[in-house]
Structure formats: C-alpha cells, structure tokens
DRENDO-1510 file (C-alpha; in Angstrom, 1 decimal, always signed):
<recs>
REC; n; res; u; v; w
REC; 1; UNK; -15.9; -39.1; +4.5 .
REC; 2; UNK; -13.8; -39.6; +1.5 .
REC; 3; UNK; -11.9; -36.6; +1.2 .
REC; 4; UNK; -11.4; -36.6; +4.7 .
REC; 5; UNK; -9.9; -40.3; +4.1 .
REC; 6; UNK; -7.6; -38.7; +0.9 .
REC; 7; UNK; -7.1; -35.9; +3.1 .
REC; 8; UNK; -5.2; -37.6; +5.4 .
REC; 9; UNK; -3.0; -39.9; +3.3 .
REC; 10; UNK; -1.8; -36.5; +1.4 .
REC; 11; UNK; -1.2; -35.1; +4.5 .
REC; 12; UNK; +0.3; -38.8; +6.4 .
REC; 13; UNK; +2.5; -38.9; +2.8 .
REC; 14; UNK; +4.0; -35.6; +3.3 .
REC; 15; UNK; +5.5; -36.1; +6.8 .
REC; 16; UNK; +6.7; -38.8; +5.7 .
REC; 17; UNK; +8.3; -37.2; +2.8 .
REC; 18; UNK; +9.5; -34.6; +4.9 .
REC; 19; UNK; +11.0; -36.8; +7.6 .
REC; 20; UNK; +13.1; -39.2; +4.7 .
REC; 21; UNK; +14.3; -36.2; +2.9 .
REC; 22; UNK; +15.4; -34.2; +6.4 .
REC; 23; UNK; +17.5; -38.2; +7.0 .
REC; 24; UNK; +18.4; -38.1; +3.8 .
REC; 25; UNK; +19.6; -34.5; +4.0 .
REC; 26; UNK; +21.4; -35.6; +7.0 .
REC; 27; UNK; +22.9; -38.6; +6.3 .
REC; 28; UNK; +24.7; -36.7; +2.4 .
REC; 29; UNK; +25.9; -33.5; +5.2 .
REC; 30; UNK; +27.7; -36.3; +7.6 .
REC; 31; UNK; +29.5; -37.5; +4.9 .
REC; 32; UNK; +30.0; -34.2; +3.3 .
REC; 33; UNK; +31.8; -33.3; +7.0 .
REC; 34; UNK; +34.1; -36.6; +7.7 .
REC; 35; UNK; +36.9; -34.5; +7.9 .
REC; 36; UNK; +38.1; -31.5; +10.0 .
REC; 37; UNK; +39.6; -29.8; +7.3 .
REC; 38; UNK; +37.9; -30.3; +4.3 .
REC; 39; UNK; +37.5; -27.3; +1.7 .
REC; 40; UNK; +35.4; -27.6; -1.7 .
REC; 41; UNK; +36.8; -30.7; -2.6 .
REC; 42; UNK; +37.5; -29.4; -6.4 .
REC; 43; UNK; +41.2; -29.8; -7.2 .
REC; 44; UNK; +43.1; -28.9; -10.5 .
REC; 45; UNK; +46.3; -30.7; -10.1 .
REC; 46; UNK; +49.2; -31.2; -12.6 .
REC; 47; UNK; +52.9; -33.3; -12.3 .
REC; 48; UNK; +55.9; -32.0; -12.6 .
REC; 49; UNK; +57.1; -35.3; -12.4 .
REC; 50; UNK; +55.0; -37.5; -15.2 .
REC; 51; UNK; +53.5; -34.6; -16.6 .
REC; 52; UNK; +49.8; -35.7; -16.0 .
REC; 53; UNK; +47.2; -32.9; -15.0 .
REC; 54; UNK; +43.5; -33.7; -13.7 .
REC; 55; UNK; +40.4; -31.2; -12.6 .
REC; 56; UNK; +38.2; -33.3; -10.2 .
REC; 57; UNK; +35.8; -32.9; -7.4 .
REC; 58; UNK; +36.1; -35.3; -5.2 .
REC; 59; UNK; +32.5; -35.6; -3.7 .
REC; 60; UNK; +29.4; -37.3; -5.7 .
REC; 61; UNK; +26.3; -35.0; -5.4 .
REC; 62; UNK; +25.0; -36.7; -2.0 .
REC; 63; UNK; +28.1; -36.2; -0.6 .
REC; 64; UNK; +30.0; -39.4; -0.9 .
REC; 65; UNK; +33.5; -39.8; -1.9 .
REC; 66; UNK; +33.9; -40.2; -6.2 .
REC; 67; UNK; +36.2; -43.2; -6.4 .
REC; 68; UNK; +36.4; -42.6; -10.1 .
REC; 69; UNK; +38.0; -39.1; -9.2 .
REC; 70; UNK; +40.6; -40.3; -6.6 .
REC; 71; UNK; +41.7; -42.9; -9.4 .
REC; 72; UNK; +42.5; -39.9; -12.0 .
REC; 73; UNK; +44.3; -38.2; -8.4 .
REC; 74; UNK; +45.9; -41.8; -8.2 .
REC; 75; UNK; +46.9; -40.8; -11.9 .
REC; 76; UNK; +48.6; -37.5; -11.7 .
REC; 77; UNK; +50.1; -38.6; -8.5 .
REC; 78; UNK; +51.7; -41.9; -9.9 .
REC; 79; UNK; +50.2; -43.6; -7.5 .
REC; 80; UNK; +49.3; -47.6; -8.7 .
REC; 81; UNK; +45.8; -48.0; -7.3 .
REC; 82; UNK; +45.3; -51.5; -7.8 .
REC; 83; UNK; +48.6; -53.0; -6.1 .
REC; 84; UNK; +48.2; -51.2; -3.5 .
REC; 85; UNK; +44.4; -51.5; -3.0 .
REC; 86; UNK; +43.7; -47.8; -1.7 .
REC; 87; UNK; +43.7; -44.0; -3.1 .
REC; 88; UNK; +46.1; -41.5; -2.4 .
REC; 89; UNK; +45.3; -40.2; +0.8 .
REC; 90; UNK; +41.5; -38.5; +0.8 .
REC; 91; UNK; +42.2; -36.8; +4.1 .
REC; 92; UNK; +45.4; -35.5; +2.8 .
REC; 93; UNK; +43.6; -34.0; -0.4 .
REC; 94; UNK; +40.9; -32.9; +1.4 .
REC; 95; UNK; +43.2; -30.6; +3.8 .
REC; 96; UNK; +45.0; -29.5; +0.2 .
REC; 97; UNK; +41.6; -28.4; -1.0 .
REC; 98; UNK; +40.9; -26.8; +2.0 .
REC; 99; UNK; +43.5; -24.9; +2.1 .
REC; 100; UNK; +44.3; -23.9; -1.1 .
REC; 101; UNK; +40.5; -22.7; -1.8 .
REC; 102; UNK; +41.3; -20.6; +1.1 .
REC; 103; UNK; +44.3; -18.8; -0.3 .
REC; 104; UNK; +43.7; -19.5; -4.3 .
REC; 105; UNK; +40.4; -20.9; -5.0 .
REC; 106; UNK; +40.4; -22.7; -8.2 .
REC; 107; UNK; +44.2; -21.7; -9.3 .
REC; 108; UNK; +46.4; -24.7; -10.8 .
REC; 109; UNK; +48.6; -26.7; -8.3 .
REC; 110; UNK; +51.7; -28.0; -9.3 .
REC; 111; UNK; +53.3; -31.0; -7.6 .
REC; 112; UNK; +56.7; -31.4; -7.9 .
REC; 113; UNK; +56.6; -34.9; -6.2 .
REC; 114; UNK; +53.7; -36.9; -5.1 .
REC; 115; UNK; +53.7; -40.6; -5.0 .
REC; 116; UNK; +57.3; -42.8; -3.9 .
REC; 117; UNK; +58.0; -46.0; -3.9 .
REC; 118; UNK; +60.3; -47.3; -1.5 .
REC; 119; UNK; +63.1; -47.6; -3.6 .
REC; 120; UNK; +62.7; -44.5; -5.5 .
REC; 121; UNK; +62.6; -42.7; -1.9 .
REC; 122; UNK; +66.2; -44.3; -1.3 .
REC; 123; UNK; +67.4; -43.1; -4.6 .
REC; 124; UNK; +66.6; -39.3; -3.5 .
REC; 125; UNK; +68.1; -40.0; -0.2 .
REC; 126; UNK; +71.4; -41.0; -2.0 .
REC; 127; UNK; +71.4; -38.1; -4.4 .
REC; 128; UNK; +71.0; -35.8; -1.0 .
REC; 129; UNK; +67.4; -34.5; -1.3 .
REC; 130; UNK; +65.8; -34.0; +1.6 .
REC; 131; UNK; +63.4; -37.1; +1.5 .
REC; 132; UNK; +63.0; -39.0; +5.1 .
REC; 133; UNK; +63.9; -42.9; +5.3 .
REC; 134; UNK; +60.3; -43.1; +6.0 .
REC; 135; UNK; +58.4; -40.4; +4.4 .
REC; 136; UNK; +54.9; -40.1; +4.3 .
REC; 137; UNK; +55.3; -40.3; +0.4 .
REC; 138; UNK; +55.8; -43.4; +0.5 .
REC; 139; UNK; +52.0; -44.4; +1.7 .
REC; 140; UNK; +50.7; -41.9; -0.7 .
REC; 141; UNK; +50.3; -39.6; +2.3 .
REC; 142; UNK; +52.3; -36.8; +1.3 .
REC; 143; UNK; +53.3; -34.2; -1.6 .
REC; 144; UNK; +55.4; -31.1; -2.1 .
REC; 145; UNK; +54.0; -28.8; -4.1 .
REC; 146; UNK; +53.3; -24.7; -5.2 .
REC; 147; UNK; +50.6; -22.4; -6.5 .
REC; 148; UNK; +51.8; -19.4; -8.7 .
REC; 149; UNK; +51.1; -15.9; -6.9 .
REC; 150; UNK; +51.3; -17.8; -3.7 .
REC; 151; UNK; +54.6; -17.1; -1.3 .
REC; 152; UNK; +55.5; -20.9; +0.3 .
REC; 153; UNK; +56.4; -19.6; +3.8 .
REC; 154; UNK; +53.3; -17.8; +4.3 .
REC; 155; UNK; +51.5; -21.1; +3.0 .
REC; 156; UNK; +53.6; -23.3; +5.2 .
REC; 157; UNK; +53.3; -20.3; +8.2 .
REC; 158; UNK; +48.8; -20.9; +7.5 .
REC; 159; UNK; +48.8; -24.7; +7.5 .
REC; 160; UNK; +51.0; -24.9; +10.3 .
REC; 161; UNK; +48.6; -22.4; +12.8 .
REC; 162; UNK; +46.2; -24.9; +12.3 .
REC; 163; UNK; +47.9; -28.0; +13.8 .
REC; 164; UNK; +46.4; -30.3; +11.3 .
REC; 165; UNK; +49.2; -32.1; +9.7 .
REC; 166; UNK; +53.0; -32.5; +8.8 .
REC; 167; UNK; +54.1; -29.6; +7.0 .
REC; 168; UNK; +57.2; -28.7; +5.5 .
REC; 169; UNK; +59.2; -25.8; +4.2 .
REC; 170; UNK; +62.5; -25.8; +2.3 .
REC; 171; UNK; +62.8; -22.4; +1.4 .
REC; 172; UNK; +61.1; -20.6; -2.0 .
REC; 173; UNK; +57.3; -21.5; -3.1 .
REC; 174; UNK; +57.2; -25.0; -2.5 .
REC; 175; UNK; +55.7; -26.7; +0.7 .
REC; 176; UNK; +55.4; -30.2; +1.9 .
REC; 177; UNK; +52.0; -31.6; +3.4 .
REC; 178; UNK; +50.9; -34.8; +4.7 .
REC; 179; UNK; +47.9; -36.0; +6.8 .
REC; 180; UNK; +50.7; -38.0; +9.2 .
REC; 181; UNK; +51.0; -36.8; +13.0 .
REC; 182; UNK; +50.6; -32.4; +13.4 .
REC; 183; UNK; +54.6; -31.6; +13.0 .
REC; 184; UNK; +56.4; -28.8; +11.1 .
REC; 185; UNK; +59.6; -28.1; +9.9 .
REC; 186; UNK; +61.9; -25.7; +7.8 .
REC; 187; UNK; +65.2; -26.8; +5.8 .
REC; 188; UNK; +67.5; -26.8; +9.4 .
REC; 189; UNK; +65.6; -29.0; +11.3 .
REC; 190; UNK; +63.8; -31.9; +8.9 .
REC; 191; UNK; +66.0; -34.1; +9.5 .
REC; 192; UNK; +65.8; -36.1; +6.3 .
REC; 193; UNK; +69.6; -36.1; +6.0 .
REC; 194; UNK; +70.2; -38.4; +9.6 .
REC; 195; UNK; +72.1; -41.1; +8.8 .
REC; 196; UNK; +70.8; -42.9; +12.1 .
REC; 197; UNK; +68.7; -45.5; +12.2 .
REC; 198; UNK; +64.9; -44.8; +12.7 .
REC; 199; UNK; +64.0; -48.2; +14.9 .
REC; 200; UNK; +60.2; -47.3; +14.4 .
REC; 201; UNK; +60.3; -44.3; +16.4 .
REC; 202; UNK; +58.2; -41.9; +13.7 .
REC; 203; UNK; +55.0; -44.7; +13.7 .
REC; 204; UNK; +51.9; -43.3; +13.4 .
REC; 205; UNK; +48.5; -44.7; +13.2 .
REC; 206; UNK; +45.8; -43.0; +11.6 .
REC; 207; UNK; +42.2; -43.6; +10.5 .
REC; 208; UNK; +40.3; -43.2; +7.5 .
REC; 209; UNK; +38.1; -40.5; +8.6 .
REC; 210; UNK; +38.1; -38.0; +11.3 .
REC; 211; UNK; +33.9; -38.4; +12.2 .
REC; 212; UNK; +32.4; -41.6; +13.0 .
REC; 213; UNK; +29.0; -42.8; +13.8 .
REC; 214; UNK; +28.8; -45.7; +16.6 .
REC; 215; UNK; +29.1; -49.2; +15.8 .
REC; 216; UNK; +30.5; -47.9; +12.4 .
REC; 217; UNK; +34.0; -49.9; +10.7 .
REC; 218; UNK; +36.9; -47.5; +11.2 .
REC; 219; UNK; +39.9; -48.6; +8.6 .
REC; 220; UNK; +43.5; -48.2; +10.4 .
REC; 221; UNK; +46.5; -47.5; +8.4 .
REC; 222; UNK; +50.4; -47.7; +9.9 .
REC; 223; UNK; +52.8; -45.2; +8.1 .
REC; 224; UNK; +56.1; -44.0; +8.8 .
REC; 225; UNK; +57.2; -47.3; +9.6 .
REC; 226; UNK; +60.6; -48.7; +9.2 .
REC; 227; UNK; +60.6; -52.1; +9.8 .
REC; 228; UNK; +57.4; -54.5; +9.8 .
REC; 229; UNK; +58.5; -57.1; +12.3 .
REC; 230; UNK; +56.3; -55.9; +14.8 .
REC; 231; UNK; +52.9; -57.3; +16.0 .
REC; 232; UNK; +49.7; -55.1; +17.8 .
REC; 233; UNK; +47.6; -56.5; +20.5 .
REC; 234; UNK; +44.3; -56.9; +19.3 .
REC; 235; UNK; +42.9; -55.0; +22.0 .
REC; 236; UNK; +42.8; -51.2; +21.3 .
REC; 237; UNK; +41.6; -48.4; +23.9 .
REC; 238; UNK; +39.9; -45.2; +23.1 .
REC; 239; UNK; +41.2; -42.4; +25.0 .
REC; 240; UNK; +40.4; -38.6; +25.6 .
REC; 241; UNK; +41.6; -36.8; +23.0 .
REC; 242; UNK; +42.9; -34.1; +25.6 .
REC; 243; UNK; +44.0; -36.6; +27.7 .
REC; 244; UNK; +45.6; -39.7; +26.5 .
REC; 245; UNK; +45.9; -41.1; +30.2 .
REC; 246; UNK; +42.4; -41.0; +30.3 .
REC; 247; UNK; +40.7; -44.5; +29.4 .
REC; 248; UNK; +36.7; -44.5; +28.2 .
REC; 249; UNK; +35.8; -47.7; +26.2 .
REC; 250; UNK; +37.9; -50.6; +24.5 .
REC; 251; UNK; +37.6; -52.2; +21.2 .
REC; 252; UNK; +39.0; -54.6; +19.4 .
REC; 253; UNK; +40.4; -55.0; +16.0 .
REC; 254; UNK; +38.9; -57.4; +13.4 .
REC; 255; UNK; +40.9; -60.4; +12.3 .
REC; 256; UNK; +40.3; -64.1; +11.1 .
REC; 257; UNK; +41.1; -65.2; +14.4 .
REC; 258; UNK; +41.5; -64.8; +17.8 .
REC; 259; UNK; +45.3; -64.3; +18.7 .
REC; 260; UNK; +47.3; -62.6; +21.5 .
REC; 261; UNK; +49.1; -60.8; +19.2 .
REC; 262; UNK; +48.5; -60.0; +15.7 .
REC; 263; UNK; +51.2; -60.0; +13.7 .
REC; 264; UNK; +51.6; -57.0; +10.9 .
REC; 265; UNK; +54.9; -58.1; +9.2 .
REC; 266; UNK; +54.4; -55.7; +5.8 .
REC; 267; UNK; +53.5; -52.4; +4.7 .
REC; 268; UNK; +50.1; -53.3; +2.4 .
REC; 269; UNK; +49.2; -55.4; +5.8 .
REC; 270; UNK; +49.7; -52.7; +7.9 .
REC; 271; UNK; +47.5; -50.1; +5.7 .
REC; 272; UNK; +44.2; -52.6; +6.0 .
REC; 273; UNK; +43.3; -53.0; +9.7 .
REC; 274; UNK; +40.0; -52.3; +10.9 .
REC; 275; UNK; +37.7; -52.0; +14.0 .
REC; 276; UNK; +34.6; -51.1; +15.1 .
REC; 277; UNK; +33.2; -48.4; +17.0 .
REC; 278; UNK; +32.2; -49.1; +20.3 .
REC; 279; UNK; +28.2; -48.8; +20.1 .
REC; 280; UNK; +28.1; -47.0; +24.0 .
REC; 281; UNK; +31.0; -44.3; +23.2 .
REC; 282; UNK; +29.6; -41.3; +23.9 .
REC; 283; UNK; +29.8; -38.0; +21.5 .
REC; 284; UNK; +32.8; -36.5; +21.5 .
REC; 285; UNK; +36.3; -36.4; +20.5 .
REC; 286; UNK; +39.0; -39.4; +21.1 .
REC; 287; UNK; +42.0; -41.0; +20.4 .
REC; 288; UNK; +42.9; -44.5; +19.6 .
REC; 289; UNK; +45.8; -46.2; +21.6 .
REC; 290; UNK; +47.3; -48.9; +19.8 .
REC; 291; UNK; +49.7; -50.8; +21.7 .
REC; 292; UNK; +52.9; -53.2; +20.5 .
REC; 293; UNK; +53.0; -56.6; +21.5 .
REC; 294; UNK; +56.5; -57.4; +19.7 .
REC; 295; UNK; +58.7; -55.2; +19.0 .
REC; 296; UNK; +62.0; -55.8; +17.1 .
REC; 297; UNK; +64.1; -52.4; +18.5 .
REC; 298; UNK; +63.7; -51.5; +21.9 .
REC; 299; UNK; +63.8; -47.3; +20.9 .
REC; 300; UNK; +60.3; -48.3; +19.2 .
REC; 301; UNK; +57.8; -47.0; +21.3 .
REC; 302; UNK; +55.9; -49.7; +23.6 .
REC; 303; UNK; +52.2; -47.8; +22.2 .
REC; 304; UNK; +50.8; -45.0; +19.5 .
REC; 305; UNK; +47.6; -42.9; +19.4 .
REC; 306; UNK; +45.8; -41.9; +16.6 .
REC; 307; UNK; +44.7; -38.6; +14.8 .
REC; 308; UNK; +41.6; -37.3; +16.7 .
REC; 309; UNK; +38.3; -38.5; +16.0 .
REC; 310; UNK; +35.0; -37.7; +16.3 .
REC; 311; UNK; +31.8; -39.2; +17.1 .
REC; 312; UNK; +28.7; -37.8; +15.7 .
</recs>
C-alpha cells in the first residue's frame, strides 16, 4: 500500500514537472518571438562616429530582453540612456540582427551615424547632409550603416521586399534603417533636403513589441514629430490590420486622470504612453488608431495607426 502511495506522488510530481516546464518553455519562446523580424539577436557593432565597438546578445537565456546589453548598444550608439529613460530602439536592432545574420552572420557592422540629438540633426541639415527635420535618429530609431563584402543596394533592395521598416539608400555600401512606418527611398526622392515645413504630417505611432498577450501593458511611443502642441483622445480603437476602416474593440490609454484630451506637449512625454490590451480581443493581427484632439497645423493629420500587432 506504500509503494503504491510513493508510486503515485513520483508519478503526480512528474506531470506536474512536465506541465511547469512545457509553461515555462512557453512562456521564454513568446518572448523569444515579440517581434516579426527578429534574427539571433547577437550584434558586433562599432562607431564611426565616437569610436566605441560592442559584441552583445541581446536576449537573457529564457528569452527576455538583457537590459545590461542594450545599455552597451546605448553606448556605441551615443545614445544617453538615463535622460531619456529608454534604449535605442530593440525592434530596430532586432530587424538589424535579422537581417544582417541573413546576409553576414556574425561579420562587424559599422555605423556611420546612430544616435542625434535635435540640435546636432539641424547642424547636418545646414551642412546639406541628407538628414530629415524629423528623422527617426532622433528617437534613437534609426542608423546608417555597412558591412564589408556586402553591396548597400542589394541590402537596401532585401530589407525593402520585406515591408518591415524605413529604409534608405544613398548610393555606395551604406543603408539607412529604422523601425518607423514601412517606407523606402534612394538619394532622388528622400526628401531630407525640403525646405517646407513638416506641420506633423510624418507622425507615426508605434508600440514596443509587435506580439501581445490580452490584458498585457503595451508602451506607445510618437516619433517623427515636429511640433508637440498637440493633444490625443484618450480613447484609442483597435482596427483590422488589413482594414483600418474596420473597428473591433476600444481601449483606453492610461493617465493620472480622466481628461477629454490628453495633452502630449514634449518629445520624452510623447515616448511614455501606455495602454492595455483589451482582455476580449481576439487572436489575430491589428492596428491601433490613435486619434488628435488638438491639433496646432491643420496639414497634421486628424488620426494615425500603428505598426501591426499581434495577439498571441
């Protein structure tokens, strides 16, 4: 009767072994998949600019993102971590792992400009480089850079057949990327140069990862922003990702208060807005539609949808 009684437990404390470690094996692969394009996550990178060079992978062992790597990333890329209370971009650097383990797994990348604050982004503007009024550098979003052995057009002509990104190519081995809205562009038609004013037109909002679980905190980050008069209603709308017209569940985004309008008023503000995912939204794949409830030019757009998401 004993051994039958041991029996049991042994066999009682396997399942249950076997079922933690199957959710625990679960739970590292979700966040080893958070974005669409993702890659190995093991970068060598190295500044033309500062002259700073790091190896790092930028996933911990079950899966989660290593915060101490993105700070040496933050590093190389000049990026100051603590003012601005993020990393460099992990969906950007995960789309740069991914695609240059596709084309040179392991090799050195050289960036030739990472990280710009607003006022060093002017200064290029009035020296004529091609750097946009409100370039995706500037929210750590963005770099130019090239791999030796590697021709830049057929890099840019890879990256762009995937519709992931903004991608950029000004002739020889260096490319642009950022993980703004899917855009692409050679020399002739970036339209960095335009003297006009951008009134907000190029917003995007984007969220920190591309897969999301229900009733899970999304983080919402504003770039390509000129001006940061404008305010959001609090209210925002998830939409079919194929079909923007299409409505499927509301949310809201989280803020002290209740107020008709929330007002974003500057660029660290606009980087830290969150929400949470609707606990009934079905699997599948959506956008977020954010719309403007003050807007200081009337060319601004009265709304703007997100990347795509995902929920798993």
């Amino acid at each position: 009767m004993i051994q039958k009684r041991v029996l049991f437990y042994f066999l009682f404390f396997g399942i249950v072994c076997l079922f933690a470690g199957a959710s625990l094996a679960s739970a590292a692969e979700s966040a080893k998949n958070r974005f669409f394009w993702m890659g190995s996550g093991n970068l060598h990178l190295k500044s033309l600019r500062n002259g700073e060079e790091a190896r790092v992978s930028l996933l911990n062992r079950d899966g989660s993102l290593d915060d101490a790597a993105l700070s040496e990333v933050d590093r190389v890329f000049g990026f100051p971590t603590v003012e601005k209370g993020e990393h460099i971009s992990p969906r950007m650097l995960f789309m740069l792992s991914y695609f240059s383990d596709l084309v040179a797994p392991g090799r050195l990348i050289n960036i030739e400009s990472g990280y710009r604050s607003p006022e060093y982004n002017d200064k290029l503007r009035k020296k004529g480089a091609n750097a946009a009024r409100t370039s995706s550098h500037i929210d750590g979003m963005a770099l130019d850079f090239w791999i030796k052995g590697i021709d830049g057009k057929e890099l840019w002509e890879t990256i762009r057949s995937n519709n992931c990104c903004g991608v950029g190519h000004y002739g020889g081995k260096t490319i642009h990327l950022d993980a703004g809205r899917p855009r692409f562009w050679e020399a002739a038609t970036s339209g960095t140069r335009t003297k006009e004013p951008d009134y907000n037109r190029h917003i995007y909002i984007s969220t920190n990862f591309d897969r999301f679980a229900n009733l899970e905190t999304m983080r919402l980050s504003f770039s390509g922003a000129s001006d940061f008069r404008f305010g959001i209603m609090p209210q925002i709308t998830f939409v079919d990702s194929e079909d923007p017209g299409k409505a499927i569940l509301t949310g809201r985004i989280k803020s002290d208060k209740s107020v008709p309008c929330y007002l974003v008023q500057e660029r660290k503000r606009s980087r830290f807005l969150s929400a949470a995912v609707p606990a009934k939204l079905p699997k599948g794949r959506y956008r977020i539609k954010i719309e403007f409830c003050k807007r200081p030019f009337e060319q601004m757009p009265e709304h703007v949808l997100s990347n795509v998401i995902e929920i798993f």
